[in-house]
Each structure stands twice: as structure tokens, then as C-alpha cells.
C-alpha positions as CSV (number, residue, x, y, z in Angstrom):
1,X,0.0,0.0,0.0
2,X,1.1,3.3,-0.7
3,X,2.8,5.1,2.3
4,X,2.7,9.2,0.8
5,X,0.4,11.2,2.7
6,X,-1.4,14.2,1.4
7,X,-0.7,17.9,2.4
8,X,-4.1,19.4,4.7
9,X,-7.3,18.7,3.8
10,X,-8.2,18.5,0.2
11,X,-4.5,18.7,-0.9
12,X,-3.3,16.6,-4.5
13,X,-3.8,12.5,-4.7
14,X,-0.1,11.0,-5.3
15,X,-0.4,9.1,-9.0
16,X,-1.5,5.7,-7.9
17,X,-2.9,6.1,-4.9
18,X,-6.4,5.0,-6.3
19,X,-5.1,1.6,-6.6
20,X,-5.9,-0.3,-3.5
21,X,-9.0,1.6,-3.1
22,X,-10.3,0.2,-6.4
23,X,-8.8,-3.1,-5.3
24,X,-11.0,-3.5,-2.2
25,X,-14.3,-2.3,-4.4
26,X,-13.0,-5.3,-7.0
27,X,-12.0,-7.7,-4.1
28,X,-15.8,-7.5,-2.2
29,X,-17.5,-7.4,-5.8
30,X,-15.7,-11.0,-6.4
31,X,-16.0,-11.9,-3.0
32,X,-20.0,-11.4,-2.9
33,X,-20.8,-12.6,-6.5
34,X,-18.6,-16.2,-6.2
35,X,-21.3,-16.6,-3.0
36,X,-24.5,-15.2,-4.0
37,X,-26.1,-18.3,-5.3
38,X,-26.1,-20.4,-2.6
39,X,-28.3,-21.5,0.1
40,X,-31.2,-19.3,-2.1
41,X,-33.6,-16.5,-1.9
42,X,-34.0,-14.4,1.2
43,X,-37.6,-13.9,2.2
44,X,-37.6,-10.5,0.9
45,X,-36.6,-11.1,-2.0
46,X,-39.2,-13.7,-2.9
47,X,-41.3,-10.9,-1.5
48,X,-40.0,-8.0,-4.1
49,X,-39.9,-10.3,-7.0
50,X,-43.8,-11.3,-6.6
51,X,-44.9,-7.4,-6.6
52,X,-45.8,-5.6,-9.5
53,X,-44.1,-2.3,-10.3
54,X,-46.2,0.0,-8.7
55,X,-45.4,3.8,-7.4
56,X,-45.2,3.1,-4.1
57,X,-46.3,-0.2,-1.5
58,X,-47.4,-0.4,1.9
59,X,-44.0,-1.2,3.2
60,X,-42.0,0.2,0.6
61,X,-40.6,3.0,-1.9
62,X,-40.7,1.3,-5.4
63,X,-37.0,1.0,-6.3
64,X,-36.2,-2.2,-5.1
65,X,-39.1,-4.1,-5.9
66,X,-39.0,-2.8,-8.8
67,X,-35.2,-4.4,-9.3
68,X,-36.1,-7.5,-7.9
69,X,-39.3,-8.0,-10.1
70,X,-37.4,-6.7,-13.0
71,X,-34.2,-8.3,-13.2
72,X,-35.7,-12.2,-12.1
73,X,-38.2,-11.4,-15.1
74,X,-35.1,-11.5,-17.2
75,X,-33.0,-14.1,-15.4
76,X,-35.0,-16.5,-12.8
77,X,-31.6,-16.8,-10.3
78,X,-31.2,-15.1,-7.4
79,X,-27.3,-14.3,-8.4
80,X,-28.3,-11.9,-11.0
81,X,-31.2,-10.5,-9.3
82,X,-28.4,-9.6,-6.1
83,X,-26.2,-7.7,-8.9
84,X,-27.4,-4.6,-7.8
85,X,-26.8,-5.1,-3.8
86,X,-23.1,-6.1,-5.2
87,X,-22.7,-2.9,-7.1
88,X,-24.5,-0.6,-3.5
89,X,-21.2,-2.5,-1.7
90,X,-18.6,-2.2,-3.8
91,X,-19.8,1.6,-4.4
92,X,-20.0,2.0,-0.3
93,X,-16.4,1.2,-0.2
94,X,-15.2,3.5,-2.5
95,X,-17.2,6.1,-1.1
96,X,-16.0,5.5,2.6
97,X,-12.5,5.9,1.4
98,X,-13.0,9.4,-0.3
99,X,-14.0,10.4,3.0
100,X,-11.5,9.7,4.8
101,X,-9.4,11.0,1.9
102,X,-11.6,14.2,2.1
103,X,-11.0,14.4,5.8
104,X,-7.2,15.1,4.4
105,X,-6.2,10.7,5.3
106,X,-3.0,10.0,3.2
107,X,-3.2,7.6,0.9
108,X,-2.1,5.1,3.4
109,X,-4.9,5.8,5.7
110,X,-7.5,5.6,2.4
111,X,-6.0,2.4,1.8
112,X,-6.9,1.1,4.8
113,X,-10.0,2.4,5.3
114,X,-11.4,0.6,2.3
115,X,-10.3,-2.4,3.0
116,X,-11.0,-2.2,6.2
117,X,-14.8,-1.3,5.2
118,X,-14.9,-4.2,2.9
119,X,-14.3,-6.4,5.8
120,X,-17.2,-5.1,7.9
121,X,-20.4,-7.2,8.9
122,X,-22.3,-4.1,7.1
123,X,-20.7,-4.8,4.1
124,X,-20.7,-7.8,3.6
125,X,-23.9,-8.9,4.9
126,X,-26.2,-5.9,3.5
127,X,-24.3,-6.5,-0.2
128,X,-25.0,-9.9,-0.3
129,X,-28.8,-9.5,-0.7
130,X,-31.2,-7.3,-2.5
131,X,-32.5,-5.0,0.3
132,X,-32.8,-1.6,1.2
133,X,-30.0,-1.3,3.6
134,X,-27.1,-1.8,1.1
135,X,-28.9,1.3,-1.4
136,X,-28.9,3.2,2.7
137,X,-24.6,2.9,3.2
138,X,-24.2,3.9,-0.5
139,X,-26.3,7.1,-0.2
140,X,-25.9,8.0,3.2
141,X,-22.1,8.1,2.8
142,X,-22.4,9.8,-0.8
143,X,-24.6,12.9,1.1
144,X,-21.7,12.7,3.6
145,X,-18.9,12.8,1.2
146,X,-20.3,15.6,-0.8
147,X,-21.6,18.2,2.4
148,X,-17.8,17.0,3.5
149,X,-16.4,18.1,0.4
150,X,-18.9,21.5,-0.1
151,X,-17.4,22.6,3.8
152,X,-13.5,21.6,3.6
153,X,-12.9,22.6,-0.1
154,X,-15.7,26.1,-0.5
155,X,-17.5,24.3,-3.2
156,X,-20.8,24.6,-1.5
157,X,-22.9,23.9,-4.6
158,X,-22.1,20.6,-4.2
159,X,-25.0,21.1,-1.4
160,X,-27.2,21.1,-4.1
161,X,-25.3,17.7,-5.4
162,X,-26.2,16.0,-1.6
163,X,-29.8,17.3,-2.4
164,X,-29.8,15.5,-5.6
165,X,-28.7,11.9,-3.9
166,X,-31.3,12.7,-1.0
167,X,-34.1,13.2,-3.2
168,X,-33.0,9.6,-5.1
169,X,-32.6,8.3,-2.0
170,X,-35.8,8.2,-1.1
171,X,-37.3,5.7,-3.6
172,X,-35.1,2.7,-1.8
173,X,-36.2,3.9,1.4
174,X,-37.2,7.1,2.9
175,X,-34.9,6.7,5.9
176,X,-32.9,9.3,4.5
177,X,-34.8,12.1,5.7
178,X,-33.6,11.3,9.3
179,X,-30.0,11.6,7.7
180,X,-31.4,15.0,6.3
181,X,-32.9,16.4,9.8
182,X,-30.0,14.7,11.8
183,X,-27.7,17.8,9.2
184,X,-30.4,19.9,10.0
185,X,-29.6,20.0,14.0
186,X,-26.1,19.1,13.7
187,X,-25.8,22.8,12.3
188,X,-28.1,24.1,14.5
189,X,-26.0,22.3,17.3
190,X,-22.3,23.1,16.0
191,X,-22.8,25.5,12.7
192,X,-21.9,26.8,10.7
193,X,-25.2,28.3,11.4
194,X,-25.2,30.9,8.2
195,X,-25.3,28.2,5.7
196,X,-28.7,27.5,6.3
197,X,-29.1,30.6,4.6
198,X,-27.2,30.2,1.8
199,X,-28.3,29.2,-2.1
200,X,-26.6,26.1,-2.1
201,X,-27.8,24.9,0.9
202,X,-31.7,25.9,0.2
203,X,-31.2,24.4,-3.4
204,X,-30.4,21.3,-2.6
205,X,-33.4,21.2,-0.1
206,X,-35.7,22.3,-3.0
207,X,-33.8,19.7,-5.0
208,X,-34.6,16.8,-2.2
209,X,-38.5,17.8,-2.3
210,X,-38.6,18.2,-5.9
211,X,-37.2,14.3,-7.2
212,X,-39.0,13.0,-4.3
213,X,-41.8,14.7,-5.3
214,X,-43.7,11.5,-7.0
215,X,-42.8,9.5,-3.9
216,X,-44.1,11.9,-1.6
217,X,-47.7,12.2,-3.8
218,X,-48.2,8.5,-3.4
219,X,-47.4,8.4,0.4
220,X,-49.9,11.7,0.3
221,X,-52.8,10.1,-1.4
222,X,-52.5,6.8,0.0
223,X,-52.8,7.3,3.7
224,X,-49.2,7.7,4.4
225,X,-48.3,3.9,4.4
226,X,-44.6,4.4,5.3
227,X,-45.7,6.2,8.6
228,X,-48.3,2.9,9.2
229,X,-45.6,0.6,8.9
230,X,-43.7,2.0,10.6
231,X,-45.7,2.4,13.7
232,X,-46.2,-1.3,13.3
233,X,-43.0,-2.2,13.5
234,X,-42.4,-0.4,16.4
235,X,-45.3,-2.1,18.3
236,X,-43.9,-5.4,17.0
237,X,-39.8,-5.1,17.3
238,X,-39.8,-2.1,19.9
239,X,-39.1,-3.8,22.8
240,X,-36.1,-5.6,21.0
241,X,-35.0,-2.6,18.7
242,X,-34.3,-0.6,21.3
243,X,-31.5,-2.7,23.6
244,X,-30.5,-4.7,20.8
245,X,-29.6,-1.7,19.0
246,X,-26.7,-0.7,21.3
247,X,-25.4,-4.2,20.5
248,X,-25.4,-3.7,16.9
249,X,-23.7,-0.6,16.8
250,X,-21.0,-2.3,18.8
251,X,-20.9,-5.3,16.4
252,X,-22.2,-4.4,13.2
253,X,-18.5,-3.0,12.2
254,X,-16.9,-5.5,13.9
255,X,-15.9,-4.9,18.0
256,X,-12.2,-4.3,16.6
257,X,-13.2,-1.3,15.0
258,X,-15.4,0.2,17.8
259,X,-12.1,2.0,19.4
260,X,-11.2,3.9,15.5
261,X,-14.8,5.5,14.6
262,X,-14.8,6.5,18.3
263,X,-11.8,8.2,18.4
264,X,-13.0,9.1,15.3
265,X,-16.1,10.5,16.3
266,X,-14.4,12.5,19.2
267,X,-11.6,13.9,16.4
268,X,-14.5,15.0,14.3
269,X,-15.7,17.3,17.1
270,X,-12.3,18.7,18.1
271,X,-10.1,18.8,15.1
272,X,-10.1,22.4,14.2
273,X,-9.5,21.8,10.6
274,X,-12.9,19.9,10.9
275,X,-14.9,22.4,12.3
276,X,-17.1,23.1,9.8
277,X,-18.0,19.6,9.4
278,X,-18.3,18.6,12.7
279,X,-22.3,19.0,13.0
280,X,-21.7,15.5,11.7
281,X,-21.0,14.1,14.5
282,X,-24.6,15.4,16.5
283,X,-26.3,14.1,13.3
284,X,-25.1,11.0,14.1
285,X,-26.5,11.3,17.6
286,X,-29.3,12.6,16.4
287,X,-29.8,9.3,14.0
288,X,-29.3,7.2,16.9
289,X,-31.3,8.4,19.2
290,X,-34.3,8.3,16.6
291,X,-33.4,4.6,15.8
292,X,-34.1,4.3,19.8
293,X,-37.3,6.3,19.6
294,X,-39.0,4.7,16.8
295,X,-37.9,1.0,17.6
296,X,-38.3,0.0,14.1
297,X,-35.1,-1.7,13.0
298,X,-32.2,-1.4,14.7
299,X,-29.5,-1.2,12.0
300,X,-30.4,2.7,10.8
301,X,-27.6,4.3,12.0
302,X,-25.3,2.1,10.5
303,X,-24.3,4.5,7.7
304,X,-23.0,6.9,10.1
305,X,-20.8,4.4,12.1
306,X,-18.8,4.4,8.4
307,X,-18.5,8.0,8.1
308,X,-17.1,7.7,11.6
309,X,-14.8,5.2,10.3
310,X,-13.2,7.3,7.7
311,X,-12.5,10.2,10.3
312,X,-10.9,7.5,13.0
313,X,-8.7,6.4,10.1
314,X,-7.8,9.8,8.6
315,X,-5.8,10.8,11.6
316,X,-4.8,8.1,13.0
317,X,-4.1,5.4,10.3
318,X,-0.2,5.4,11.4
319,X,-0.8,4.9,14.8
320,X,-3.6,2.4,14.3
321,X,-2.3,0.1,11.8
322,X,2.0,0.5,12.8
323,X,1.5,-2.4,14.9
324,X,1.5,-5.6,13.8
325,X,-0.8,-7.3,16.4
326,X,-3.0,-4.8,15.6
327,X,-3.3,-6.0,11.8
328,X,-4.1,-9.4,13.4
329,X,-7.1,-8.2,15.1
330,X,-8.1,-6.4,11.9
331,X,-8.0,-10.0,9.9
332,X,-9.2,-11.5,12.7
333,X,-12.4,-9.1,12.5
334,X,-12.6,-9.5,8.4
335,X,-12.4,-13.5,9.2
336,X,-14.9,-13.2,11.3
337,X,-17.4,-10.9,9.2
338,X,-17.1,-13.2,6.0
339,X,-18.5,-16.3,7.8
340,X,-21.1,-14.6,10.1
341,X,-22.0,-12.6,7.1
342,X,-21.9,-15.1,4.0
343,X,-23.4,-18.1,3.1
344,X,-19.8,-19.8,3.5
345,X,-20.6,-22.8,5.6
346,X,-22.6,-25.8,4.4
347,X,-25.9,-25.3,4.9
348,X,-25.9,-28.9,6.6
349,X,-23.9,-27.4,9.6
350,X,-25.1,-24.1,9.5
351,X,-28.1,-24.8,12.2
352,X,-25.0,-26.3,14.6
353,X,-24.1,-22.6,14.8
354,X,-24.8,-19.4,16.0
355,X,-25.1,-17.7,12.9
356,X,-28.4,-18.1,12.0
357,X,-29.2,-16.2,15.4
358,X,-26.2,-13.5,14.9
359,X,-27.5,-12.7,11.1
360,X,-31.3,-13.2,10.8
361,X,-31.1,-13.2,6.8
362,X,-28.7,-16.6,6.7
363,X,-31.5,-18.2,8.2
364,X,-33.9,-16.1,5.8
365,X,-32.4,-17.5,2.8
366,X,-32.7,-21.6,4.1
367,X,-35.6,-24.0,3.4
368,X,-37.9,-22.4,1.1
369,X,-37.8,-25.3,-1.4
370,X,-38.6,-27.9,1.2
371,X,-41.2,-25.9,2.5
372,X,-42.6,-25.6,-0.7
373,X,-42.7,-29.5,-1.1
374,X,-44.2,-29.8,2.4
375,X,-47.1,-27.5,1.2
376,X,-47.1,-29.5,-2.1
377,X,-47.4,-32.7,-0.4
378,X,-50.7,-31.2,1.4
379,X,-52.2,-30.1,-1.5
380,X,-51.5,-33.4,-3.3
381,X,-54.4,-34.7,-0.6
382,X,-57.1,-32.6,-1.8
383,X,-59.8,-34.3,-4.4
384,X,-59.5,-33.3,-7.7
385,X,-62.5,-32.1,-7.5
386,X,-61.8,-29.7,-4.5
387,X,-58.8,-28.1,-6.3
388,X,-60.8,-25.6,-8.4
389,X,-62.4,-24.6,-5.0
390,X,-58.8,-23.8,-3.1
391,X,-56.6,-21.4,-2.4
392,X,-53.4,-21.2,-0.3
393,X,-53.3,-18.7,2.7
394,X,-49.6,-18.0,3.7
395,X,-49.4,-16.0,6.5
396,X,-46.1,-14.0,5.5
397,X,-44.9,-12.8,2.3
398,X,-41.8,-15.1,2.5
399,X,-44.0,-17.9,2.2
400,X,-46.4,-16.6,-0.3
401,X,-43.4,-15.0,-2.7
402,X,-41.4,-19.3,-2.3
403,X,-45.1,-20.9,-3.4
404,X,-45.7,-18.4,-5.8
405,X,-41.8,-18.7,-7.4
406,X,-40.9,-22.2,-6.3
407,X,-44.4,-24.1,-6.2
408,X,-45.5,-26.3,-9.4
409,X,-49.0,-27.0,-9.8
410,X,-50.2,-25.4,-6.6
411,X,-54.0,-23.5,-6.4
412,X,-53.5,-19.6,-6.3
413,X,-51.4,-18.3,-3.3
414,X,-52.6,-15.1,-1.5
415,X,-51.7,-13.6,1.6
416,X,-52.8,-10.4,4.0
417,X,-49.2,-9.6,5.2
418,X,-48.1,-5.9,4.4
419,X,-48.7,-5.0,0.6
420,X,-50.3,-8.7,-0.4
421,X,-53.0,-7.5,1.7
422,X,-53.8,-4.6,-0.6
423,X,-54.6,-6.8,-3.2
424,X,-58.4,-8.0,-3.7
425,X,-59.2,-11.0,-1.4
426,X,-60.3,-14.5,-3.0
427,X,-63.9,-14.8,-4.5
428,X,-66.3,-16.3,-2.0
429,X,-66.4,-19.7,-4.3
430,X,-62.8,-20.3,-2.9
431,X,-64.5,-22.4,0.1
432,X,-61.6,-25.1,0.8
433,X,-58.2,-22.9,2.1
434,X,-54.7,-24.2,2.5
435,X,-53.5,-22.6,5.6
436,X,-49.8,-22.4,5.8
437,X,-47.5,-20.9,8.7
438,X,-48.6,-18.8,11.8
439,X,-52.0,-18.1,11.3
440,X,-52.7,-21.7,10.7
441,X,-53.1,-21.9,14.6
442,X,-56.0,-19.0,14.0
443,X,-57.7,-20.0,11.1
444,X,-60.5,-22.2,13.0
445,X,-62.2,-18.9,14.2
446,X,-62.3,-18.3,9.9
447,X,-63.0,-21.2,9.0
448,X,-65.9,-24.2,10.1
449,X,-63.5,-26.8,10.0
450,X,-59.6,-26.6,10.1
451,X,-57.2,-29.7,10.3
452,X,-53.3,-29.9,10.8
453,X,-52.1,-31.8,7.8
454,X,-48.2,-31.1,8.4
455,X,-45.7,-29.0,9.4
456,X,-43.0,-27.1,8.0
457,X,-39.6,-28.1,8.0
458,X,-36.2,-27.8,5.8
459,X,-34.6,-31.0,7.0
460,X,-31.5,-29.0,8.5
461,X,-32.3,-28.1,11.5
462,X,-31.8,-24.0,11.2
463,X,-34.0,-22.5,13.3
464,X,-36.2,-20.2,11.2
465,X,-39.2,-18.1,11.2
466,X,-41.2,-20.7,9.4
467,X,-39.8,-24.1,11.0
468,X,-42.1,-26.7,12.8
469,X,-45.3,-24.5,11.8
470,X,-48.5,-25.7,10.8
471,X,-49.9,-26.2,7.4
472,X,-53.9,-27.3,7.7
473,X,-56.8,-27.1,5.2
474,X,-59.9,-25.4,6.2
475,X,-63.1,-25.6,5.1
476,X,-66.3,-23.4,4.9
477,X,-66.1,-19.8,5.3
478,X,-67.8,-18.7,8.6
479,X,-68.2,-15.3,6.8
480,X,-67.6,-13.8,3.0
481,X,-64.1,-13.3,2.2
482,X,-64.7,-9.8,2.3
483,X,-65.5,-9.6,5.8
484,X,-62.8,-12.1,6.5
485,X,-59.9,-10.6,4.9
486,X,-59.6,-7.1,7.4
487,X,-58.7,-9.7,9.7
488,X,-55.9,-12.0,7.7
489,X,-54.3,-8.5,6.8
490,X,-51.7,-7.5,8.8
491,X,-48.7,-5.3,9.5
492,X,-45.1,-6.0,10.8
């Protein structure tokens, strides 16, 4: 790696200094496409890929289902469809290291600092599937890198570039806007106060509101879904969320990192070359403490724990990396990342660990084709007769998107969880119902009769959301589907 430093902040980048930055982007890319066919689909990916591209959802902005359906409409593998997540992670790495390059890091120190975020947990484990965290590090850091870059170097129209990223931010998620408010109070908090006032600043505001615009209209007119969900998933992960959030902030770089973006964070605040950026650091708080508050999921500030990152290593990359035990533990902490992270084990060993309990989406991704053939097998019971009558109930949209992609020759599949629910409900002839999951234990207050036929189970002992429940059919509607399906719908 290249030991030149750079002169001050925003100084000349030595010939060649790109290199290893570009080489962590390539090395994760590889790393995350040689993996991302095994063990299968996560469940919200089977979830994305089922929904129709639409404006908006219940649960979510339309960029991502919108990939997913698209891209397994062209190529029916979960590998292609996660080329996008693979892209969000090698672009986060980049992005981190211009940070700390911005931050005036020598080239050394930028070195570091991708590799270093190529071996995080965040990384890692958000590239490797389609969701909407991976889109969240590539944006969030972007916004950071370009107010970063506005302050230290006096281009401050590149405010109005931040406003740009904001406003595209939105349609993976529209998290962003607590990224947007935490800047907001960090200036209030730490200044510079006067550029609220400026052009720049107020353009890339109008900028924001402007491409979010169409986003914003279907929230408007639809009830504000994003705000329903997410008062549901407060009232169902709350209690969790909020300690198990201090955990992940701990963990989710690895615990070997904790000490840099903390010293990093406290540089940020003191460093009087950083002063006009430092309202990052109460944005961060700010992002925290609203994680707490809403109790929805508890990797949101994640984003900010990289910028952190960049500004422990711009500093201090001599003093953190001289030593060569120190090096260990940063292996040590990549090693550790990859296999908690990626589906590296055999999936026959994988429930013998405690992976699928450290990383809830290794677990998401196992079993969906033996469940399928458990369902299958039920159905295969029905008369032949009774099949035109039938429809399967799942009572999660991981369930409904594996029947609906993985099933052969099963009676439609419909589901009330989150935006299945908004579709119409099954015509009143459809009198025989194949419960599967969760709300098979409920269905006998729907339904006149109800019997357990089988239960889920992926022959590998991993201990997921579906395993051991029940699949049973009902019969006879105690009420017409449209009084009944208020009650299947739900939220979380």
C-alpha cells in the first residue's frame, strides 16, 4: 500500500494512490458474486420479486421491488437479481475511502479504510442480498462525502449535489430524511449556522423535495403507508429494537473497529480543521437516538458508524495500523465478518451454529424449497375435484413469494401480510383454504372446519421463522371473504 500522505485537507492525490481503493471495491465485488447463489432467496426477495411495479407499496418505496421483479423477469436466479446489492457495496467502499481522503487521510490511511470497510459485517452482509440497507450505506455516505467536500474545499454547490442523492434516495427507502434532519440539527447544534441561509444549501433542499416529489404524492394520497408501517414495526420489534440496537452498533462494524470510529467521532468534534464539518457528529446522535425512539429496526444508523470510520482512520491510520498485532485483530475481524456474514458454511452445519441467530437473513435465505414441497405434499391430498375450490393462505410474504416462485402445480397463493394484503381478497367460491404458517393456529375462528395436515420443516435443522409450523386445510367460510380478509391483513 502506498505510504505518501497528502498535504491538509483537500491537498493533490499522489499518482497511484487509487489503486488499493479500487482493489477492495473489486475484491468484495468477487467476493460477494462467487457466494450469492447459494443457500437461495431471502424472504424479501421472494417478497420483491412477486410485486408488480407500482409507485409506491405499503411497506415500501418502489426502487427495489422494482429491481427485484425486473431483473428475475429476465433471469430467474437469485445471483443476477443480487447484482445490484453487489454494485451498492462495492460503491460504499469507495465512497468511505474518499471520506477519509476528504478528511485530508493519506493515501495510506485511504488504503486502509477501504479495506477495512470491505471487511465489515455491514458490508458484507447488506451487499450480499437485495434489500434496502445496502442502497442506505451507498447514499448516506455519498450525502456525507459531498456536504464534507462543499465545507472543507468552499464548493458549496455541491450542497445542491447532496440534495440530488437525498431526493434519489428516497425511492429505496425514505430513511434518508432522518440523515437530512440529523444535518439539520447538527448545524443548529455546532454550525456553521449561516449556511442555512445560503443558495446552495436551500437548493439542494428544494432539489430533495422536488425528485421526491412523485414519492411523496403516493405516500400523500395513500394514507401515508410508510408512517403505518412503521408504527407497526415499532409495536412489534420495539421492545427488542431498542436494547438490541446498542449491541449492533457495537458489532455491526466488527468490535475491533469500535475504538477507531470513536476516536474518530471525538476527532470529528475537536479537530479544528474539521470544524465546519463537525455537525456530523450530533447528526449522528441525532440518527441514533431516533433509531431508539421509533424502535423499528435497529441497523439505521449504520451509515453513520462508516462516516465515523473514515475520520478514525484519517488521523490516526499510522498509529492504528503500525503495529502488527494490531493488523491481526483487523484479519481477525474480516475473518470473522465473511463467515457470520456469507453463506460460506454448508448449509448442513449451519443450524449447529450461532449464525443463523447472529444474522437473521442466513436463516432467511434456508428451506424455502422444502417448505414448498411440504405445502405440495398437502395439497396433493385434496380431491381433484376440490382443487378448483382452493386457495393457499400463507401468512407471510416469504412464504407466499417461495409458493408463488418455487411451487409447481399449486391453487392460487394469496396472503394479507403488508402489501399482499392490498390486493383483492379471493372470490367467495374459494370455500376449501390451505393454511400455511402462523396463522394456521388461528384460522379455526375463519373457517368451520380446520385440520393440521403437516408441518414445515427444511430438514437441516436452522431455526427459522417458518420451522415446525403448521400447514392445515380449512373448510367453509364462517363469513364472506370480504368480511374475513380485514382480519388476515396484517402489519409487521
Amino acid at each position: 500500500m502506498a505510504r505518501s500522505g497528502r498535504q491538509g485537507v483537500g491537498g493533490r492525490v499522489r499518482d497511484g494512490a487509487n489503486r488499493p481503493v479500487v482493489l477492495a471495491a473489486l475484491a468484495t465485488g468477487l467476493i460477494l458474486s462467487l457466494v450469492s447463489g447459494r443457500y437461495g432467496w431471502e424472504r424479501d426477495e421472494l417478497y420483491f420479486a412477486m410485486l408488480k411495479p407500482a409507485w409506491g407499496y405499503v411497506d415500501q418505496p418502489p426502487l427495489v421491488p422494482l429491481l427485484a421483479h425486473g431483473l428475475s423477469s429476465v433471469v430467474d436466479a437469485v445471483w443476477f437479481v443480487r447484482i445490484p446489492a453487489t454494485l451498492a457495496a462495492m460503491a460504499t467502499v469507495v465512497i468511505v475511502a474518499l471520506v477519509c481522503r476528504e478528511l485530508g487521510g493519506s493515501d495510506r490511511a485511504t488504503a486502509w479504510t477501504a479495506w477495512l470497510t470491505a471487511g465489515t459485517s455491514a458490508v458484507l452482509g447488506f451487499g450480499h442480498v437485495l434489500l434496502t440497507n445496502v442502497f442506505d450505506l451507498a447514499t448516506w455516505t455519498l450525502i456525507c462525502l459531498l456536504v464534507i467536500r462543499a465545507e472543507l474545499r468552499s464548493r458549496l454547490r455541491l450542497w445542491l449535489a447532496a440534495g440530488v442523492v437525498a431526493g434519489l434516495s428516497t425511492y429505496a427507502k425514505w430513511l434518508v430524511v432522518w440523515l437530512l434532519v440529523g444535518i439539520l440539527v447538527g448545524i443548529l447544534v455546532a454550525g456553521p449556522r449561516e449556511r442555512l441561509r445560503s443558495r446552495p444549501v436551500l437548493a439542494g433542499g428544494l432539489a430533495a423535495v422536488a425528485i421526491s416529489a412523485p414519492n411523496l404524492v403516493y405516500q400523500l394520497t395513500h394514507d401515508l403507508p410508510q408512517l403505518r408501517m412503521g408504527a407497526a414495526l415499532s409495536d412489534h420489534n420495539a421492545g427488542q429494537v431498542r436494547w438490541f440496537m446498542w449491541v449492533l452498533i457495537l458489532v455491526i462494524l466488527g468490535p475491533v473497529l469500535v475504538p477507531v470510529w470513536a476516536l474518530g467521532a471525538r476527532d470529528l468534534w475537536r479537530r479544528a480543521e474539521w470544524r465546519n464539518v463537525r455537525f456530523l457528529l450530533p447528526a449522528t446522535v441525532f440518527v441514533i437516538l431516533a433509531t431508539f425512539a421509533a424502535g423499528a429496526q435497529p441497523t439505521y444508523p449504520t451509515p453513520m458508524l462508516l462516516v465515523l470510520l473514515a475520520a478514525g482512520m484519517a488521523g490516526r491510520a499510522d498509529r492504528i495500523v503500525g503495529r502488527r498485532w494490531v493488523r491481526a485483530l483487523l484479519a481477525v475481524n474480516a475473518a470473522v465478518a465473511l463467515v457470520v456474514s456469507l453463506p460460506l458454511l454448508p448449509v448442513s452445519v449451519v443450524g449447529s451454529t450461532p449464525i443463523p441467530a447472529m444474522n437473521a437473513t442466513v436463516a432467511d435465505q434456508i428451506g424455502w424449497p422444502a417448505y414448498v414441497r411440504d405445502v405440495e405434499a398437502v395439497v396433493a391430498t385434496l380431491d381433484p375435484g376440490e382443487r378448483h375450490t382452493t386457495v393457499v393462505l400463507a401468512s407471510n410474504y416469504g412464504e407466499a413469494g417461495a409458493l408463488t416462485r418455487l411451487g409447481h402445480d399449486l391453487p392460487p397463493v394469496v396472503s394479507g401480510h403488508n402489501s399482499l394484503g392490498e390486493h383483492p381478497p379471493p372470490p367467495d367460491t374459494a370455500t376449501t383454504v390451505v393454511v400455511v404458517g402462523g396463522q394456521a393456529r388461528m384460522a379455526d375462528r375463519w373457517f368451520r372446519t380446520c385440520t393440521v395436515m403437516g408441518h414445515l420443516d427444511n430438514r437441516v435443522d436452522v431455526d427459522t421463522e417458518e420451522q415446525d409450523l403448521p400447514i392445515a386445510i380449512c373448510r367453509g367460510l364462517t363469513r364472506p371473504w370480504r368480511d374475513l380478509w380485514p382480519l388476515v391483513r396484517h402489519l409487521d
